[in-house]
C-alpha positions in Angstrom: 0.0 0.0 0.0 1.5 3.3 -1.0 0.2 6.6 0.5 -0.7 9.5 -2.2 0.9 12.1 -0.6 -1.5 15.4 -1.4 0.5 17.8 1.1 3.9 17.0 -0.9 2.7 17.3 -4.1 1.2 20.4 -3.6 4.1 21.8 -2.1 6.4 20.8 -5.5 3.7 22.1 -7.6 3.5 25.7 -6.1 7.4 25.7 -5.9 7.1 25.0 -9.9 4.3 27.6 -10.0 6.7 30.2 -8.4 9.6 29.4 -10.2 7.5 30.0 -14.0 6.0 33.5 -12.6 10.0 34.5 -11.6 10.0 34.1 -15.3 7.0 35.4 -16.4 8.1 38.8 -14.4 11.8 38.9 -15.5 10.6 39.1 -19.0 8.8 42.3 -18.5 5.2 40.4 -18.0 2.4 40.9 -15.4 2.4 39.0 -11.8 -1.0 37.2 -12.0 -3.4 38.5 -9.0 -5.9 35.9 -7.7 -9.0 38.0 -5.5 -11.0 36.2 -3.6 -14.6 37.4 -1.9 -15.4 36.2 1.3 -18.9 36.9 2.9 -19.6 36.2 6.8 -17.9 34.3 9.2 -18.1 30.2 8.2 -15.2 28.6 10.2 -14.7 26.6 7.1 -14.4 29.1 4.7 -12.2 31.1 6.8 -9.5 28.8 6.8 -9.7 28.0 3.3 -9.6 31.7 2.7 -6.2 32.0 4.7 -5.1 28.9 2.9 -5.9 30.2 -0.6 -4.2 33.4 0.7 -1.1 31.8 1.8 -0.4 30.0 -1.3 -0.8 32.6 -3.9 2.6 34.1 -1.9 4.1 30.6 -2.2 3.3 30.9 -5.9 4.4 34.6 -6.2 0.9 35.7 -6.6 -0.8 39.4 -5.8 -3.5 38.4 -3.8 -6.8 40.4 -2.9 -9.1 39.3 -0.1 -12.9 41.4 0.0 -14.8 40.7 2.9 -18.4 41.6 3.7 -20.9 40.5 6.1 -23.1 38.2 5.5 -25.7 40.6 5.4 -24.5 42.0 2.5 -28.0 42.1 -0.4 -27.8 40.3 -3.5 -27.5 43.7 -5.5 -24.1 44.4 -3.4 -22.4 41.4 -4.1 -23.5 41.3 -7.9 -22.3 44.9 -7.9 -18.8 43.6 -6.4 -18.5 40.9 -9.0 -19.3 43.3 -12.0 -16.3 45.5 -10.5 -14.0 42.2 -10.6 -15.0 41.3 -13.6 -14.2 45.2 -14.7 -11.0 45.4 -13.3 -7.9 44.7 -15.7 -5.6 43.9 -13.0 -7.8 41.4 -11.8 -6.8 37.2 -13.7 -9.2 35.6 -11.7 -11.5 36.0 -8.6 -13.1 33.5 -7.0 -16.5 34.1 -4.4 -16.5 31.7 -1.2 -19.7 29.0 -1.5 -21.7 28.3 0.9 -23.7 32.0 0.7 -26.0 32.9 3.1 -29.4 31.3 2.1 -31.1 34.8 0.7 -28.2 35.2 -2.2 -28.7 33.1 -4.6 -25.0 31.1 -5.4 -26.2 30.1 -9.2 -27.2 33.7 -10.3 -23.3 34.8 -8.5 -21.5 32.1 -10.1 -23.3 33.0 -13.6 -22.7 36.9 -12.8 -18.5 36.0 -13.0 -16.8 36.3 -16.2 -16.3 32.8 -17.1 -13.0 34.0 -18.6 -11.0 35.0 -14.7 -13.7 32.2 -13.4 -10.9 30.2 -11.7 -12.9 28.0 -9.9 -14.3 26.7 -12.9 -18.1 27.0 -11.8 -19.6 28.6 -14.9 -22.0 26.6 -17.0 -19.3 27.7 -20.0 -16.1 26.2 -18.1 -18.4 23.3 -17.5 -19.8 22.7 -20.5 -16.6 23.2 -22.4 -15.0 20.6 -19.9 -17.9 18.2 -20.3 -16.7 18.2 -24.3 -13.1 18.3 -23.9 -12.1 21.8 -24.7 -9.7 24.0 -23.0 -11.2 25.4 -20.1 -11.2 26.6 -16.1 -11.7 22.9 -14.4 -12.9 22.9 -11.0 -10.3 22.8 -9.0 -11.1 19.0 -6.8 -11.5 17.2 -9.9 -8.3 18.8 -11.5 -6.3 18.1 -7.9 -7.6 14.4 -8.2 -6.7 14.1 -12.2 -3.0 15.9 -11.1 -2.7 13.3 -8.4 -3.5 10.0 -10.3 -1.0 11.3 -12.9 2.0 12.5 -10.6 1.8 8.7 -9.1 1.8 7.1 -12.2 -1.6 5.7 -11.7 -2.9 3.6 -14.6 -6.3 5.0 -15.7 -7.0 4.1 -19.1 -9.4 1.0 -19.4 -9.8 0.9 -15.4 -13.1 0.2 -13.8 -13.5 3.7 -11.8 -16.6 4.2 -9.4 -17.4 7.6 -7.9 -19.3 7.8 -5.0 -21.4 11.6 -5.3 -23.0 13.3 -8.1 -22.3 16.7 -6.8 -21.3 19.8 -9.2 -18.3 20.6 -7.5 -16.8 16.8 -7.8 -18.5 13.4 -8.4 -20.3 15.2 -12.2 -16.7 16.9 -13.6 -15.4 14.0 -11.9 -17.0 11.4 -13.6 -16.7 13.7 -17.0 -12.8 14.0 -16.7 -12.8 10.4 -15.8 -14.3 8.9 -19.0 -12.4 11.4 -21.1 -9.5 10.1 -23.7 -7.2 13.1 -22.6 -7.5 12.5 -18.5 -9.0 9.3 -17.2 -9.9 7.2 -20.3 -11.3 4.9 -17.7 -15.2 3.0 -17.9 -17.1 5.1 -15.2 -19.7 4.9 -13.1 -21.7 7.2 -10.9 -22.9 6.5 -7.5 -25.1 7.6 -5.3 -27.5 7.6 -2.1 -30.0 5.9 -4.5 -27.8 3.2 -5.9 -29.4 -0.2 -5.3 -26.2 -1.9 -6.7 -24.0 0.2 -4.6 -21.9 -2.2 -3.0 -21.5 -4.7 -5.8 -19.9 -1.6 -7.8 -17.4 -0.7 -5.6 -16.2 -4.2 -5.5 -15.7 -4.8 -8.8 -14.0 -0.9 -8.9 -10.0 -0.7 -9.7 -10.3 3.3 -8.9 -13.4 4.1 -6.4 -13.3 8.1 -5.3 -15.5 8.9 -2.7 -17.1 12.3 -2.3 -20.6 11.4 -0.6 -19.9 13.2 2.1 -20.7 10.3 5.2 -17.6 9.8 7.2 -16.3 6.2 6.9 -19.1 5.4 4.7 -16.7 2.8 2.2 -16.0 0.0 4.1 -13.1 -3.2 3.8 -16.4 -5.3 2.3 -16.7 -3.1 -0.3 -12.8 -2.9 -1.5 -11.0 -5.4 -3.7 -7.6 -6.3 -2.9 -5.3 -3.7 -4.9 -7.8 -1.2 -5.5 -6.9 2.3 -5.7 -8.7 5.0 -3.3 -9.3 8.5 -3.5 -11.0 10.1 -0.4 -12.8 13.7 -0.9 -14.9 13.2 2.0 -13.8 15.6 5.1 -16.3 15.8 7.7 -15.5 17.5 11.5 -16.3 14.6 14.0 -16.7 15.0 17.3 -12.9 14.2 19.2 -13.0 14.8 22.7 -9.6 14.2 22.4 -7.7 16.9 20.3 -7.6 20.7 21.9 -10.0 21.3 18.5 -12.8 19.1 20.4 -12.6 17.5 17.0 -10.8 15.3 13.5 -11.1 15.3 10.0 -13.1 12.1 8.6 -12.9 11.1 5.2 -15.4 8.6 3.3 -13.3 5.5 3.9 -12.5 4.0 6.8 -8.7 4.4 6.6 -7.9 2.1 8.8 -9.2 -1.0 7.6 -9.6 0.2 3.9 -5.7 0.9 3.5 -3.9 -2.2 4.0 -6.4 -3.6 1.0 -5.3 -0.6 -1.1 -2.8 -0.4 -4.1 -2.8 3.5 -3.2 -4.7 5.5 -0.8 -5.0 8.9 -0.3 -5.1 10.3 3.4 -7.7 12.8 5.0 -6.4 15.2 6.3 -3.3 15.5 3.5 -4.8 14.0 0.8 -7.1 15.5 -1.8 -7.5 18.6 0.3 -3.7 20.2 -0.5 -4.2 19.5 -4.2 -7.8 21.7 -4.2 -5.8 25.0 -3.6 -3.0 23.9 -5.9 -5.3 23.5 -8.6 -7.1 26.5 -8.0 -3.3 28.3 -8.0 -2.7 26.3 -12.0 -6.0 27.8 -12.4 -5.0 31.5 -11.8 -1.6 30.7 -13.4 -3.2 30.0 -16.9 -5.7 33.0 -15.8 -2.6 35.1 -16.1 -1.3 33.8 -19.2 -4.3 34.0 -20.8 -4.0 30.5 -21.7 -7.9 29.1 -22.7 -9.0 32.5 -23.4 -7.9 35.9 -25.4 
């Protein structure tokens, strides 16, 4: 069983990152600038705020944080992305998901220029994903595609199971999965729903789990030399640690691993490679790479 080390990888990555936009800037060109909007006061989104803040100086980035309250109106925020959008100086910009409940997050996402939409969340970046073009790619999916490559991974004609149909993973996912170019791997999509659930993950060479339910893939459901990516993190209770309480992925690590071919960790795994990607995103942003 070999570990996929997320932290690491991310770490080389933004090094590589840093050392391109050294280059970019000795030959007269523009440092890329990454904003990122941030309304209220969710603990998680604070900390992947920070995070996202603290690599864009690993990667030699001008970053911009905006803060409001989360009683900011609809109107405010859709005039703040307009100004974004506006603003030359400006690559990319992402806004911070969840929103409070009276914004609506589709109408937001759509309001971005899909063009510094670095996140990848605009039905043009998806749909130009979904048929193979170059595009924004969310920045999970894209962490998870960087991952299975860096390790050598053999995709192409594997059995590969995701567990989630969200937007934000298990649908690009599944899309980047079956695609030539990425994955080139048979695929298939499961859910809450799923009758057959089980059966597919046993017969799965690549199973990534993003159903959100803490230990949710069990030993029973693994075959021996499987491959596991784990999306899943969920706060459990720990009375434990000073935090009152640990990160829980999908799979129950423990007894899951030792079964495993390669396994990524939570935390360390899949989480690291989010911000990366989002940092390749704003890279290509800046370089005006998919679009003029």
């Amino acid at each position: 069983m070999q570990l996929i080390d997320g932290k690491a990888t991310a770490t080389a990555i933004k090094a590589e990152i840093a050392e391109e936009v050294k280059e970019i800037i000795a030959k007269g060109g523009k440092q890329p600038h990454l904003a990122a909007v941030l309304v209220g006061h969710d603990g998680g989104s604070e900390t992947y705020v920070k995070n996202k803040v603290l690599a864009c100086e690993a990667c030699g980035f001008k970053s911009t944080l905006i803060r409001y309250e989360d009683t900011i109106t609809e109107e405010e925020l859709l005039a703040c992305v307009d100004k974004l959008n506006k603003d030359d100086d400006v690559d990319g910009f992402i806004v911070q998901l969840p929103l409070p409940k009276h914004i609506n997050e589709q109408k937001i996402i759509e309001a971005i220029d899909y063009k510094k939409d670095v996140d990848g969340f605009h039905p043009i970046n998806v749909g130009r994903m979904a048929i193979g073009l170059p595009c924004f790619i969310s920045a999970t999916p894209l962490g998870i595609i960087t991952l299975l490559k860096r390790y050598g991974i053999e995709t192409s004609g594997k059995k590969c199971v995701i567990l989630g149909r969200s937007n934000i993973v298990g649908k690009p996912m599944a899309q980047l999965m079956m695609q030539k170019q990425y994955g080139d791997a048979t695929v298939t999509v499961c859910h809450s729903r799923s009758a057959t659930l089980k059966k597919e993950c046993q017969e799965a060479d690549i199973i990534i789990a993003a159903i959100g339910r803490p230990g949710f893939v069990t030993a029973d459901m693994v075959k021996d030399g499987a491959v596991i990516v784990d999306v899943g993190t969920t706060r459990v209770p720990d009375a434990t640690r000073k935090s009152g309480f640990r990160l829980s992925g999908d799979v129950d690590f423990e007894n899951v691993a030792p079964k495993c071919s390669f396994i990524t960790p939570v935390p360390g795994g899949v989480g690291p490679m989010t911000i990366c990607s989002l940092m390749k995103n704003t890279l290509a942003a800046g370089k005006k790479e998919y679009y003029k």
